[in-house]
C-alpha positions in Angstrom: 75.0 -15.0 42.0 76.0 -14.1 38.3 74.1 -12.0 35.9 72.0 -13.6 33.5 73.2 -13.4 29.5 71.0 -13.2 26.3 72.2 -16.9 25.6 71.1 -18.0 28.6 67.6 -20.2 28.2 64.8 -18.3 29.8 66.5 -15.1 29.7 64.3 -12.4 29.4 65.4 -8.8 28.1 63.2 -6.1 29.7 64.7 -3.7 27.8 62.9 -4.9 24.9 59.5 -6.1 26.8 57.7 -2.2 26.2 58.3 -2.0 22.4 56.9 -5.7 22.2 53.9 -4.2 24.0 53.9 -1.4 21.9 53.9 -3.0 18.7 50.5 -5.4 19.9 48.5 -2.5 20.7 49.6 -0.6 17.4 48.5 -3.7 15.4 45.4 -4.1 17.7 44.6 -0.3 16.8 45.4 -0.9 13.2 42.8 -3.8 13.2 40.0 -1.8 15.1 40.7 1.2 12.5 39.9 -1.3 9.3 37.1 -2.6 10.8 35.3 0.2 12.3 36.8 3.7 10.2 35.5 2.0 7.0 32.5 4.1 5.1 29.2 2.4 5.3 27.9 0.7 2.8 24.2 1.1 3.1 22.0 2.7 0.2 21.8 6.1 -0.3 18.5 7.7 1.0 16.0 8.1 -2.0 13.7 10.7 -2.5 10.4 9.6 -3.4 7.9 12.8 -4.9 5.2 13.2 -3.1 1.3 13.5 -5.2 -1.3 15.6 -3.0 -4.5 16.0 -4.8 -8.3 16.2 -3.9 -10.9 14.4 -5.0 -14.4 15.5 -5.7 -17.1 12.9 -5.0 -19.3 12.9 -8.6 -22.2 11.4 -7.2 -23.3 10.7 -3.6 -23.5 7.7 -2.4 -22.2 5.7 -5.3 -18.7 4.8 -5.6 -16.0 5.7 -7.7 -12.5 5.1 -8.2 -9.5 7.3 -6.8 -6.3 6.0 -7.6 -6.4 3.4 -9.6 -4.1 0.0 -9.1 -0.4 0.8 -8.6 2.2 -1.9 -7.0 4.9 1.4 -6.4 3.3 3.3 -3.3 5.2 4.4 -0.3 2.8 5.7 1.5 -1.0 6.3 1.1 -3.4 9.0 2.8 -7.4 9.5 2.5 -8.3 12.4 4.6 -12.2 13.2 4.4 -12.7 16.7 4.0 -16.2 17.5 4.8 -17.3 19.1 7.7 -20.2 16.8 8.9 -20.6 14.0 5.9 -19.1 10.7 6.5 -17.7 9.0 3.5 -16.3 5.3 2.6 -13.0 3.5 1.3 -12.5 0.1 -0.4 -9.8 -2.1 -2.0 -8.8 -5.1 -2.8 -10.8 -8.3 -3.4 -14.5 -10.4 -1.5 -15.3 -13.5 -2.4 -12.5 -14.0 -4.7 -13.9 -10.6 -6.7 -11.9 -7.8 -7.7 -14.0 -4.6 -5.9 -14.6 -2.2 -8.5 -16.8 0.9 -8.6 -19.5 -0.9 -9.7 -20.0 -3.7 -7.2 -17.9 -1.7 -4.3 -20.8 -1.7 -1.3 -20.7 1.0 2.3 -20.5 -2.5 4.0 -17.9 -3.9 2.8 -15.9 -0.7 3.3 -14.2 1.3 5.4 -15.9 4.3 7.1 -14.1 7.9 7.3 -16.0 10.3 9.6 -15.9 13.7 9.5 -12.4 14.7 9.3 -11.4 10.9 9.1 -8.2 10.0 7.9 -6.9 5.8 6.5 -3.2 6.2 6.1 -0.5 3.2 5.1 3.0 3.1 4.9 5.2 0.6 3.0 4.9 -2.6 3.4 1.4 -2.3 4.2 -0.3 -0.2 1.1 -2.9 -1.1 -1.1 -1.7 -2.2 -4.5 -5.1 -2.0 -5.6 -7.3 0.5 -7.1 -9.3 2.2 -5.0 -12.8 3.2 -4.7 -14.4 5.7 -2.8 -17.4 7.6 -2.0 -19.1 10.3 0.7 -22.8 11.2 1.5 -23.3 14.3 -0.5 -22.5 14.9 -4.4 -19.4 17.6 -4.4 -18.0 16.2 -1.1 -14.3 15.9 -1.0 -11.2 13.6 0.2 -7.8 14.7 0.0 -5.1 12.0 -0.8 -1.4 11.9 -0.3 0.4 9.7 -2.3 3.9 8.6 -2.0 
């Protein structure tokens, strides 16, 4: 049996196999590195003031507005204050008519109980102005705005 030579077809050198092997994990490693040791690229958190404010019912029982129209909110809270008066919340549009204080009705509204709260958070927020009102004149909601 004779040795096999480097210029023999087939010949293998073993010697050289590991630093073959070598070299496709380093560039394997190199590739996972550059895909997955990159920075991120999403946006930077942003911080978005926050309003808190309270709102004293003029008159009861006869709506007014709160906030009036605004396509920027975050986030929205109505928290009704009182201790044993219910009040009401409406936005938006009936019948194809833009609810106002002046046609805004309890029925077509939405009820806060006692210590009620309506809260929204972007997507999902009013864009509209806002109407409110509670049983008793001097009754109070507090509202968060974001």
């Amino acid at each position: 049996m004779t040795t096999p030579k480097m210029e023999d077809p087939g010949f293998v050198d073993r010697r050289r196999a590991p630093s073959t092997v070598a070299q496709a994990t380093m560039k394997k490693l190199l590739l996972f590195f550059a895909l997955f040791a990159s920075p991120a690229l999403a946006q930077a958190p942003q911080n978005f003031g926050t309003v808190n404010g309270s709102v004293v019912i003029a008159t009861g029982n006869t709506f007014q507005t709160v906030l009036a129209a605004n396509n920027k909110r975050r986030s929205l809270t109505i928290v009704n204050n009182n201790a044993s008066d219910s009040c009401w919340i409406t936005f938006g549009s009936f019948g194809g008519t833009t609810i106002t204080a002046g046609n805004a009705t309890k029925g077509r509204s939405i009820l806060l109980l006692a210590g009620g709260s309506f809260t929204r958070y972007y997507p999902y927020i009013p864009s509209d102005e806002i109407e409110a009102t509670c049983v008793t004149t001097s009754d109070t909601l507090y509202v968060d705005l974001q």
